[in-house]
C-alpha positions in Angstrom: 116.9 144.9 73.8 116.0 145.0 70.1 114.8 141.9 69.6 111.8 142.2 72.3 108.8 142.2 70.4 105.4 142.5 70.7 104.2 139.3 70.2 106.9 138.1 72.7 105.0 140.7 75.3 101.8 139.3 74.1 103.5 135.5 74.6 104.5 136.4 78.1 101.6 138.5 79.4 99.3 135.4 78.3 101.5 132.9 80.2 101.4 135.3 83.3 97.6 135.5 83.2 96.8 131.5 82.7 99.8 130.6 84.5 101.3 128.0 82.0 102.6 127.3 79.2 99.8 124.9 77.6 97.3 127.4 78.5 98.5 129.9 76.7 99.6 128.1 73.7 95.6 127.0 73.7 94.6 130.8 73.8 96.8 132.2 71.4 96.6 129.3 68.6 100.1 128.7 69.0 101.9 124.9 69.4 103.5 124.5 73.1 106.7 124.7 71.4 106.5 127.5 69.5 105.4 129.4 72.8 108.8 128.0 74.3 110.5 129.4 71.5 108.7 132.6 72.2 109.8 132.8 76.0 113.3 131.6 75.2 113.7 134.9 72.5 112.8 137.2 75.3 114.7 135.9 77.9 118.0 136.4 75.7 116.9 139.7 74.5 116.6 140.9 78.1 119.1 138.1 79.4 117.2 137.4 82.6 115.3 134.4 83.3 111.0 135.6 83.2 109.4 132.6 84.2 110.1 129.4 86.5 108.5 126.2 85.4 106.8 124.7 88.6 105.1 121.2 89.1 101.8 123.1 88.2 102.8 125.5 85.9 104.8 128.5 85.8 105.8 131.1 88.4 107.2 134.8 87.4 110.3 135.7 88.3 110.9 139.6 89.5 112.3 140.4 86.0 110.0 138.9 84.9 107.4 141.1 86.8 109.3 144.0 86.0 108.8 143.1 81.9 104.9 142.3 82.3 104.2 145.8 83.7 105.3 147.3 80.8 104.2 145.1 78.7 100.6 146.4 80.3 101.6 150.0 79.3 102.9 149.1 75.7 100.4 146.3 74.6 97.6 149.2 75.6 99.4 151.7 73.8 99.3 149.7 71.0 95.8 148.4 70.8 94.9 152.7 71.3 96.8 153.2 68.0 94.8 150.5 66.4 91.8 151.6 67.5 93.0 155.4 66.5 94.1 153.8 62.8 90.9 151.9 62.3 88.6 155.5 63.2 90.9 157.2 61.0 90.2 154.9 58.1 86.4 154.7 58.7 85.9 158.2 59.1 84.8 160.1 56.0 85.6 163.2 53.8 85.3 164.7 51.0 81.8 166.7 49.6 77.7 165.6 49.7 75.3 168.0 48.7 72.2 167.9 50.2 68.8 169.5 49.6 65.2 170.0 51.0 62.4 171.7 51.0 61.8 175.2 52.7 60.2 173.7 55.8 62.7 170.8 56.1 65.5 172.9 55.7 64.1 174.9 58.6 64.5 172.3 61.5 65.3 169.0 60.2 68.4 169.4 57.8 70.0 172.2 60.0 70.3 169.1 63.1 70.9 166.5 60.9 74.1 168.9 59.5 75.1 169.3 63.5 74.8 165.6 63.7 77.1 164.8 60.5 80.0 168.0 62.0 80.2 165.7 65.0 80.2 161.9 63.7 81.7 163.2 60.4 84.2 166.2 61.0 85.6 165.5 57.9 82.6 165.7 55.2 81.9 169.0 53.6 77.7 169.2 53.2 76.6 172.2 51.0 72.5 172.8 51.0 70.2 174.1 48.9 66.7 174.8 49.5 64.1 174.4 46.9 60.9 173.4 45.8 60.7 169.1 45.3 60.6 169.6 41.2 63.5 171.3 41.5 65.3 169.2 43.7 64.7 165.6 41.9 65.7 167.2 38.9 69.1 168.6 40.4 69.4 165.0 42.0 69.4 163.3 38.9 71.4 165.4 36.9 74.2 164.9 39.8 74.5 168.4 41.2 73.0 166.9 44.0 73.3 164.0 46.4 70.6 163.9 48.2 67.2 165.7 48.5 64.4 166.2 51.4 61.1 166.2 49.7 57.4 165.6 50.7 55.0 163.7 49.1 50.8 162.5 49.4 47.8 164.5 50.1 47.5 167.6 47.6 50.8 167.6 46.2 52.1 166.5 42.8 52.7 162.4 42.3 56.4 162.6 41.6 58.3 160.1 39.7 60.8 158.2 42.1 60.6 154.9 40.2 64.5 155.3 39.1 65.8 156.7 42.6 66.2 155.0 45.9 63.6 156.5 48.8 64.3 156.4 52.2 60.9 157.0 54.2 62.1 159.3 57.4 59.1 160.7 58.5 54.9 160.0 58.3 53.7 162.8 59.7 50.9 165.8 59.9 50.0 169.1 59.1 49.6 171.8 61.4 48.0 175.5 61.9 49.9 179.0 63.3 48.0 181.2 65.0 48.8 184.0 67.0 49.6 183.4 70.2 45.8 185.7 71.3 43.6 183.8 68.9 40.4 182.1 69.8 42.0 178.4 69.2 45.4 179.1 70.4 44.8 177.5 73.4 43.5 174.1 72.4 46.0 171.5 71.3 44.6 170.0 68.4 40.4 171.7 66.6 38.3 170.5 64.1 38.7 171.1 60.7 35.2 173.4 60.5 36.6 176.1 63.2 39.3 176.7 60.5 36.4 177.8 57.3 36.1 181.3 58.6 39.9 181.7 58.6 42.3 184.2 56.7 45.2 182.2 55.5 48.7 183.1 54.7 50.0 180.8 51.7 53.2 180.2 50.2 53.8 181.6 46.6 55.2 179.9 44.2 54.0 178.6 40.9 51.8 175.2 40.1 54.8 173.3 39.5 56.6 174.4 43.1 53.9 173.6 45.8 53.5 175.6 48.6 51.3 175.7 51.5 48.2 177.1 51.5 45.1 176.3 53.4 44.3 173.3 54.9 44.2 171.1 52.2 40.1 169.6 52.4 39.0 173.7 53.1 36.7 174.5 50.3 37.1 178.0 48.7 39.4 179.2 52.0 40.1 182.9 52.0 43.9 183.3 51.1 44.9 187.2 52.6 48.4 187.2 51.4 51.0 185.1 49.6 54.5 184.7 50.4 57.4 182.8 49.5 59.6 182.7 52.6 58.5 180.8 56.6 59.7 184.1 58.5 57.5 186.6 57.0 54.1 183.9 57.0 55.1 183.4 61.1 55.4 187.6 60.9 52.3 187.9 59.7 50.5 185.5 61.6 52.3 186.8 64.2 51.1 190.2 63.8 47.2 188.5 63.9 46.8 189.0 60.1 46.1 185.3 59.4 47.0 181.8 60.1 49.4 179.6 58.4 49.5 175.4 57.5 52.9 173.9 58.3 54.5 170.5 58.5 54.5 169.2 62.1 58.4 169.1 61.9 58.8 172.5 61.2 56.7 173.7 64.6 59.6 174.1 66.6 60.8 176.6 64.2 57.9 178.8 64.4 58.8 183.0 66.4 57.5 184.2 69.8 54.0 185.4 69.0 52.6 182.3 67.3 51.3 178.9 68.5 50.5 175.5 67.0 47.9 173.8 67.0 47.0 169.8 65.3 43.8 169.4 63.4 41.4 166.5 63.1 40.0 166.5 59.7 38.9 162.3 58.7 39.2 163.7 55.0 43.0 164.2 55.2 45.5 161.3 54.4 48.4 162.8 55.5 51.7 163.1 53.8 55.2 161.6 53.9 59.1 163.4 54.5 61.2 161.1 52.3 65.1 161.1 51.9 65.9 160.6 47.8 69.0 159.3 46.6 70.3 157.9 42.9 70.7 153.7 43.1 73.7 152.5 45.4 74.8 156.0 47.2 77.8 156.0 48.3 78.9 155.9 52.4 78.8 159.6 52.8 75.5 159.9 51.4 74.1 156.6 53.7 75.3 159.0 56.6 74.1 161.8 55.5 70.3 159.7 55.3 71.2 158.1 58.9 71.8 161.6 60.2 68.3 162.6 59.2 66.9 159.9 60.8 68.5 160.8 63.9 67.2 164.1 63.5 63.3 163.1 62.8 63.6 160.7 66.3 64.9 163.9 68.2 62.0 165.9 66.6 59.1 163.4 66.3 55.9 164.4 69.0 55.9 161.8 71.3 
């Protein structure tokens, strides 16, 4: 029984199905006589006749039925641990290190990492938040792989000319309130009910933007200043002031606060982009498919 083989099972199992001998030498590429040969090894190596040639074709014999159903079971088997070897080779590990923004680190980049641990159990991501200078410059001096960053309407023009952008998301800005304030009820107010408003901004210096006010407000009235998202929601929260977010980040805000859009025909809008260096490698291209899985899940509408 040694010398069965598997493309003897394959041989047979085609023969069975088309029911000759030419038919299956036409499926499988072969010569007719090379299939002959094929059927003649098997039959020695189980020393039973498997087939009975017939004026139209072939019939099976009952050894021969016998072989072909498990031929079924081991042919299957077979083309599982292909399949198996094939995922195993495609499937990635090692390290990427990825980076973003406070407010994308807050809702996007935690589902995009949930994505990656189940398409891509075996890549390691590390994150780091920061402040877009910061990231483009840890991008380019390697220690990172790839970097979540805004850009347009009030913030810094950032040169991306030597890096590779991936657009992932065109979105808005929006406005917390607490949950009792005089607009928290309509869905989207015009930029003039926001000029008697107390805003809480983000702190950080010229060359780390945060937000602030509504970008086209003229002399808004900035209450407090504070570096991290939980304690602006806690504050706004607490009816101290109101707060400008990126429309991604609104599912992330705390019971107590609601969000609201804006129309203002002054306001441009800005961009989320995914930066890479030139050529990234596959698990970086995953990383940047993950995110756009992420922003479809997120995006209103």
């Amino acid at each position: 029984m040694t010398d069965v083989t598997l493309e003897g099972l394959r041989v047979c199992r085609e023969i069975a199905l088309l029911g000759s001998f030419s038919a299956a030498a036409r499926s499988l590429g072969y010569s007719q006589p090379a299939i002959s040969r094929q059927v003649g090894a098997m039959e020695d190596a189980v020393g039973q006749r498997l087939f009975v040639r017939e004026a139209r074709g072939v019939s099976v014999t009952a050894a021969g039925a016998v072989m072909l159903e498990h031929a079924a079971h081991i042919l299957g088997g077979v083309h599982t641990l292909e399949r198996s070897l094939e995922s195993l080779a495609d499937r990635l590990t090692g390290r990427v290190a990825v980076g973003a923004f406070p407010a994308a680190m807050s809702v996007l980049v935690p589902r995009a990492v949930a994505h990656l641990d189940t398409e891509h159990p075996g890549l390691r991501v590390s994150l780091v938040e920061a402040a877009t200078p910061a990231l483009l410059r840890d991008l380019r001096s390697g220690r990172l792989d790839v970097v979540v960053v805004g850009v347009g309407s009030g913030l810094a023009d950032y040169d991306l000319s030597d890096l590779s952008v991936h657009r992932l998301y065109a979105g808005d800005l929006c406005v917390a309130v607490p949950e009792d304030h005089r607009l928290a009820t309509s869905a989207e107010v015009d930029v003039a009910q926001l000029t008697d408003e107390h805003w809480i901004a983000g702190a950080g210096s010229a060359a780390e933007p945060q937000f602030a006010a509504w970008p086209t407000l003229a002399d808004p009235v900035i209450r407090f200043r504070l570096r991290s998202w939980p304690a602006r929601f806690g504050m706004v929260a607490a009816g101290l002031g109101i707060c400008l977010l990126p429309e991604l980040a609104a599912r992330s805000v705390p019971a107590g606060v609601t969000v609201i859009g804006v129309k203002d025909p002054d306001w441009t809008g800005r961009a989320t982009l995914a930066v890479t260096r030139i050529e990234p490698a596959h698990s970086v291209s995953a990383v940047i498919q993950a995110l756009r899985s992420s922003v479809d899940q997120l995006a209103p509408g």
